[in-house]
C-alpha positions as CSV (number, residue, x, y, z in Angstrom):
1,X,9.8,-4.1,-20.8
2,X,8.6,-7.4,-20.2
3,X,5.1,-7.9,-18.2
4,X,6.9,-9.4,-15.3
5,X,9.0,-6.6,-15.2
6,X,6.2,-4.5,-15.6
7,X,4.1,-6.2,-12.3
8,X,7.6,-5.2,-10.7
9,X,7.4,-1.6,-11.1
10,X,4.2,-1.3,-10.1
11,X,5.0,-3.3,-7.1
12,X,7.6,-0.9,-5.6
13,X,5.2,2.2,-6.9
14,X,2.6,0.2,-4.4
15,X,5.3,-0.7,-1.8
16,X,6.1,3.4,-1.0
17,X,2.5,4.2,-1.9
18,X,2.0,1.4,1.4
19,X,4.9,2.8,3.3
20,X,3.6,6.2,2.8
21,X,-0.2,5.5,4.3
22,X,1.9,3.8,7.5
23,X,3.6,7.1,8.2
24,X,0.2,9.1,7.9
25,X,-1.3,6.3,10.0
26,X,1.7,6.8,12.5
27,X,1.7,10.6,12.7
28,X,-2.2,10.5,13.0
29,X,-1.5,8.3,16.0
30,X,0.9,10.7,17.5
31,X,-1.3,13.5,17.5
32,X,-4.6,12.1,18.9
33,X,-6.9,13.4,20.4
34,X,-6.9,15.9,18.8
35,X,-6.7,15.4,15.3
36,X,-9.4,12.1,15.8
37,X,-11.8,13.5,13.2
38,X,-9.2,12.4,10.3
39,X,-9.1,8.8,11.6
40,X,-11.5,7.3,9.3
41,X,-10.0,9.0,6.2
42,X,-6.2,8.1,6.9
43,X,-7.6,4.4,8.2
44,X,-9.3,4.2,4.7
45,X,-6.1,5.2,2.7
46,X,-4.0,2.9,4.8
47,X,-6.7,0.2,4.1
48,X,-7.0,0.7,0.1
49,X,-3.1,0.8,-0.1
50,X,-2.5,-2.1,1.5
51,X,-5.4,-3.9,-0.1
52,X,-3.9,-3.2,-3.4
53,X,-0.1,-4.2,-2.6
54,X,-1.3,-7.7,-1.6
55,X,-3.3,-8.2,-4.4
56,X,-0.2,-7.2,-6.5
57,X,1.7,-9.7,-4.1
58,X,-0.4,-12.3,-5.5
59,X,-0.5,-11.5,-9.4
60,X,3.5,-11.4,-8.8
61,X,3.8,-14.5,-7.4
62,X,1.2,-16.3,-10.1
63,X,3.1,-14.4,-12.5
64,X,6.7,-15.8,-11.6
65,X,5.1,-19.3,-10.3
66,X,3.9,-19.6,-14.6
67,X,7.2,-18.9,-16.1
């Protein structure tokens, strides 16, 4: 497997691990109040996740931009 292929793979792992912490995001939402204390956790998850796929974004595109 080549290394662009590679940054591919772990792109979509990163794209449902995103898509994952947008639904715990959303459910939190749905039941607040009362489940407020796990806001900071869930936010933090969210956060990381999406911090990572756009740094993947980025290596991808350098990636593809140097072949």
């Amino acid at each position: 497997m080549s290394d662009l292929e590679e940054l591919r793979k772990r792109m979509r792992k990163l794209q449902s691990r995103a898509g994952t912490a947008m639904m715990e995001l959303h459910d939190l939402a749905e039941d607040l109040p009362s489940k407020w204390t796990e806001i900071m956790a869930v936010a933090e998850k969210a956060f990381r996740a999406f911090a990572e796929l756009d740094a993947m974004k980025r290596e991808l595109a350098e990636s593809e931009n140097a072949q």
